[in-house]
C-alpha positions as CSV (number, residue, x, y, z in Angstrom):
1,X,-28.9,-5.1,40.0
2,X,-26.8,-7.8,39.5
3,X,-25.8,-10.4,37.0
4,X,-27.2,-13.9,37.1
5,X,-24.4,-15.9,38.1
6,X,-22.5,-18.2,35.8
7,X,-23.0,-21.8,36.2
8,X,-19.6,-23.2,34.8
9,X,-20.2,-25.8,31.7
10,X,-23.7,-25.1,31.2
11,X,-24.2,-26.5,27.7
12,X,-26.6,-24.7,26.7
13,X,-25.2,-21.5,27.2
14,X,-21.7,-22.2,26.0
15,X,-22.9,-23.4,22.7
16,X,-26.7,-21.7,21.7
17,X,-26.8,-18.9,24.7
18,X,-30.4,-17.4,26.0
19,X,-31.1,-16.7,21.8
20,X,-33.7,-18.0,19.6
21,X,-32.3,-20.4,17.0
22,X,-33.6,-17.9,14.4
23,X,-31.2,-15.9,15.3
24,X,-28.4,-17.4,13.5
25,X,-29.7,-16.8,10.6
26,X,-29.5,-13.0,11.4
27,X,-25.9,-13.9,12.0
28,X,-25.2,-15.3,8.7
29,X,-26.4,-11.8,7.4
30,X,-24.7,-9.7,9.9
31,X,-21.1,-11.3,9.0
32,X,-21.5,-11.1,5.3
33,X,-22.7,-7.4,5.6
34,X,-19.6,-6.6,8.2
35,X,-17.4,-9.0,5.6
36,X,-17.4,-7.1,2.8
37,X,-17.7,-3.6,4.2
38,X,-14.1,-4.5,5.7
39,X,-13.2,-5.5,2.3
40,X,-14.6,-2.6,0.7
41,X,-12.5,-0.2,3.5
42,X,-9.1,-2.0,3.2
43,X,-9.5,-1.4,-0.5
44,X,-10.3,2.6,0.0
45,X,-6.7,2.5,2.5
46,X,-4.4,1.9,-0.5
47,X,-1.2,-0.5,-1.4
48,X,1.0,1.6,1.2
49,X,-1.7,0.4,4.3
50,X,-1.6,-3.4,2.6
51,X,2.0,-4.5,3.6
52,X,2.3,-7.5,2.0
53,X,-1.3,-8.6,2.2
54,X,-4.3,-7.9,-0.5
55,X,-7.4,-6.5,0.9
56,X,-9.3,-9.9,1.3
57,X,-6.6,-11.7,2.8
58,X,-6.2,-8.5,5.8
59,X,-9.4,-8.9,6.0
60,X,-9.6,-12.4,6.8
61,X,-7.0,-12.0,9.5
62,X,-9.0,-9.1,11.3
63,X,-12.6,-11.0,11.1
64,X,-10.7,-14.5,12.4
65,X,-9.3,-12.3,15.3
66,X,-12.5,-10.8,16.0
67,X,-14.3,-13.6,15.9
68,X,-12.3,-16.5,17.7
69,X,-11.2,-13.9,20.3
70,X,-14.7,-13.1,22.0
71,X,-15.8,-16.3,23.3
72,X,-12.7,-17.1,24.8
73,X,-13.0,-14.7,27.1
74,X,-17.1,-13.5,27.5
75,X,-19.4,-16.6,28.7
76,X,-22.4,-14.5,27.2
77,X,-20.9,-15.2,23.6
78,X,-22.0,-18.8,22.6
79,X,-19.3,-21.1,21.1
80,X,-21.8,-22.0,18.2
81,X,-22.5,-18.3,17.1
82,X,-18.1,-17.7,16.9
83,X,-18.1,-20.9,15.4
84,X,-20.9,-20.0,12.5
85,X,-19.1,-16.8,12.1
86,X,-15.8,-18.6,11.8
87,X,-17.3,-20.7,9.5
88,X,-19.4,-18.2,7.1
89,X,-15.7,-16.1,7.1
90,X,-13.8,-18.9,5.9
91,X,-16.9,-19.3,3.2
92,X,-16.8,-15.7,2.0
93,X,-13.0,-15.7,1.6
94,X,-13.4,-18.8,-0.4
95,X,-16.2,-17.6,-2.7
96,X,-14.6,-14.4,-2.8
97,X,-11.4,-15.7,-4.1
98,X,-13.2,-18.4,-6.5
99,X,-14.7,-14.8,-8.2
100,X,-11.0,-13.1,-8.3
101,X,-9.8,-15.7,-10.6
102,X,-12.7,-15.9,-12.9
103,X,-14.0,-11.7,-13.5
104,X,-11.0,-9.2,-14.0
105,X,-13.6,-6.8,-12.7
106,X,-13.9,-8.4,-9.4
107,X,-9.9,-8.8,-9.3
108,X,-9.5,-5.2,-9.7
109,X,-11.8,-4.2,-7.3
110,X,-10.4,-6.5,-4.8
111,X,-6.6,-6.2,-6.1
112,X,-6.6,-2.8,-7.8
113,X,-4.0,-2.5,-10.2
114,X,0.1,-2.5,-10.8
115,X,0.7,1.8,-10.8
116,X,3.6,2.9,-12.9
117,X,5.7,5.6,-10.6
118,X,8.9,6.1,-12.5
119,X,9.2,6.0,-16.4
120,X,12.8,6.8,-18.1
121,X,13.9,8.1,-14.8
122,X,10.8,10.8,-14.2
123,X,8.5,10.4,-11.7
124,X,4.4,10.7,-12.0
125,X,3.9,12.9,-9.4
126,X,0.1,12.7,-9.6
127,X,0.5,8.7,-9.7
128,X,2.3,9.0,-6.7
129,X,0.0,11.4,-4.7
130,X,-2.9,8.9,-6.0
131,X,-1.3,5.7,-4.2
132,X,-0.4,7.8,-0.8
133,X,3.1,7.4,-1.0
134,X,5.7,10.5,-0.5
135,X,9.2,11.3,-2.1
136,X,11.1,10.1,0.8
137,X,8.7,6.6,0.7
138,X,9.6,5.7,-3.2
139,X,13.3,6.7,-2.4
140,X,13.5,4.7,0.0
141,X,12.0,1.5,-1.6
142,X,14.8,2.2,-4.8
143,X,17.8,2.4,-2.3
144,X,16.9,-1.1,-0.8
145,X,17.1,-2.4,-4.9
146,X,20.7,-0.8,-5.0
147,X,19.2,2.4,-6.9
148,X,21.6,5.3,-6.5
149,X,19.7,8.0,-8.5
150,X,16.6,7.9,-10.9
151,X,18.8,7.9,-14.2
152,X,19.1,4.3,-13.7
153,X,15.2,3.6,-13.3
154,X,13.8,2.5,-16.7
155,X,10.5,1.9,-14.8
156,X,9.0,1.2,-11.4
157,X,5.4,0.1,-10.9
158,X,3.7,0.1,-7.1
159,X,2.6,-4.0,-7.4
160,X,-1.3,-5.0,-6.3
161,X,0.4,-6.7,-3.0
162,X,2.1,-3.2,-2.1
163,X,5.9,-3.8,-3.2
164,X,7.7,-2.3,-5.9
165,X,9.1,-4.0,-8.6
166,X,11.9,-2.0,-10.2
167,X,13.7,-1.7,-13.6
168,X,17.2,-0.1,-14.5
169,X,19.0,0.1,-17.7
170,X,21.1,-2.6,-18.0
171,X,24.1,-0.9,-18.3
172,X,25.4,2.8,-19.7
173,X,22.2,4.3,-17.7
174,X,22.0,8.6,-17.5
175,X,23.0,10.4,-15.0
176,X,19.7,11.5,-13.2
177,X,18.6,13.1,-9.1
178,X,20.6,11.2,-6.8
179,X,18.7,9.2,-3.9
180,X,21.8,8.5,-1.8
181,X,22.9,9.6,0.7
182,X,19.0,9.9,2.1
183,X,18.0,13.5,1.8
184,X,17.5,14.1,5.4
185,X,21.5,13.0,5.7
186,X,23.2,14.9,3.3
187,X,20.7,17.2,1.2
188,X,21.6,17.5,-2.4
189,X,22.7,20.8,-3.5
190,X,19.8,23.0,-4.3
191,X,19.5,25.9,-7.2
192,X,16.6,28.0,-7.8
193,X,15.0,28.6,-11.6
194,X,16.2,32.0,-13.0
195,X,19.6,31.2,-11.9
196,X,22.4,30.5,-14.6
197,X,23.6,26.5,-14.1
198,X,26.3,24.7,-16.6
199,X,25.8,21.1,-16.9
200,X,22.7,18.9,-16.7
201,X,20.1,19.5,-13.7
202,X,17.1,17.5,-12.6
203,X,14.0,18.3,-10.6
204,X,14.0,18.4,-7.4
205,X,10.2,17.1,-7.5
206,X,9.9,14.4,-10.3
207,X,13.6,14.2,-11.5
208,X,12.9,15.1,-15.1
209,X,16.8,16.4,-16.9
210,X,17.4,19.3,-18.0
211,X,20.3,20.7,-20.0
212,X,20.0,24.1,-21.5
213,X,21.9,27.1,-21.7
214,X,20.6,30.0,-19.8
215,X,18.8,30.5,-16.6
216,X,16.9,27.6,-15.5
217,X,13.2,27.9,-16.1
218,X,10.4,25.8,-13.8
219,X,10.4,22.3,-14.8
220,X,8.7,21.5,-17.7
221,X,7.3,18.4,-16.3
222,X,6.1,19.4,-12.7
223,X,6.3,23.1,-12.2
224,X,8.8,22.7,-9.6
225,X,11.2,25.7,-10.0
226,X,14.0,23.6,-7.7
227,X,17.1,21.8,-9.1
228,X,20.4,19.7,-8.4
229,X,23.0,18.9,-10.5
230,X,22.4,15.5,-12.4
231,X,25.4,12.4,-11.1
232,X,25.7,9.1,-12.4
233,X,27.2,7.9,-8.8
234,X,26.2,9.9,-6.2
235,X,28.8,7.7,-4.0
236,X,31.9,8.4,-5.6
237,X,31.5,12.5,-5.2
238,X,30.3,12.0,-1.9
């Protein structure tokens, strides 16, 4: 059977459709409900999934799209129910971020919070793990702030908006695991625990130093039995 056919700039249907008027109160509760369970899943996807955007503000972008994109192109979907939604969006985002400022506990569930990866040039490997992010990521973030090996990191916390916000010694930093060249370049040179090693080491898996005569044990720190030789300018000996 066939579709009635569309009578072009039929007011009624572009703006209130074949529906009862009631029904835009069921739209009121359909948006909120969708609303915040798109908040609530952007929030469960972590700081790496956010880019530069919180949850609320991602998910503002995806419901506007949604919304303003379906009655541009379906003459079923009534310009008044996309403009309601539209509306009601705009709304929650505003009330939404009206509640951020004034609970902590509302920020944090919306926001989370700042995540401290690197302390005195260790990482937390379980922080790390926790916030979805792999060695190779949190190198990569410390080579684009000019970090050439962890020694120089006094502390590095993941931020609420994704980016990491980084801070070295000022000056006379350790020696720590280089992060340059990239690993998958030029690997750093790799000793197993039990062997005999002069010098200062660091893990291969959180960079905590070691220097201690004897055969190297499994890091203190991590259980990692894998090492390199500590440098304070992985450059220069490359």
């Amino acid at each position: 059977m066939s579709s009635p056919e569309v009578v072009p700039f039929e007011l009624q249907r572009m703006f209130l459709g074949d529906t009862s008027p009631l029904f835009l109160l069921e739209i009121v509760f359909r948006t909120a409900v969708i609303f915040l369970w798109l908040v609530f899943l952007l929030r469960l996807t972590g700081k790496r999934g956010l880019a530069q955007l919180s949850p609320l503000e991602l998910a503002i972008v995806i419901a506007l799209g949604s919304a303003a994109g379906d009655p541009l192109f379906y003459p079923e979907v009534p310009l008044v129910h996309a403009m309601l939604v539209l509306a009601l969006v705009v709304g929650f985002q505003r009330l939404l971020a009206s509640l951020v400022i004034r609970s902590e506990t509302v920020e944090t569930f919306i926001d989370g919070k700042p995540v401290e990866l690197v302390r005195g040039g260790v990482i937390a490997r379980n922080r790390l793990d926790s916030v979805s992010l792999s060695l190779e990521d949190l190198f990569e973030r410390l080579r684009t702030q000019g970090v050439r090996q962890l020694g120089e990191v006094q502390r590095a916390y993941l931020e609420q908006d994704g980016n990491l916000s980084v801070f070295t010694y000022p000056q006379n930093a350790p020696a720590g695991l280089p992060i340059v060249p990239p690993w998958d370049l030029e690997p750093p040179p790799r000793c197993r625990a039990g062997t005999l090693q002069a010098g200062e080491v660091a893990c291969l898996n959180c960079g905590f130093r070691l220097s201690a005569p004897g055969p190297l044990p499994t890091c203190p720190n991590c259980g990692c039995a894998d090492w390199t030789p500590t440098l304070t300018d992985p450059l220069e000996t490359a």
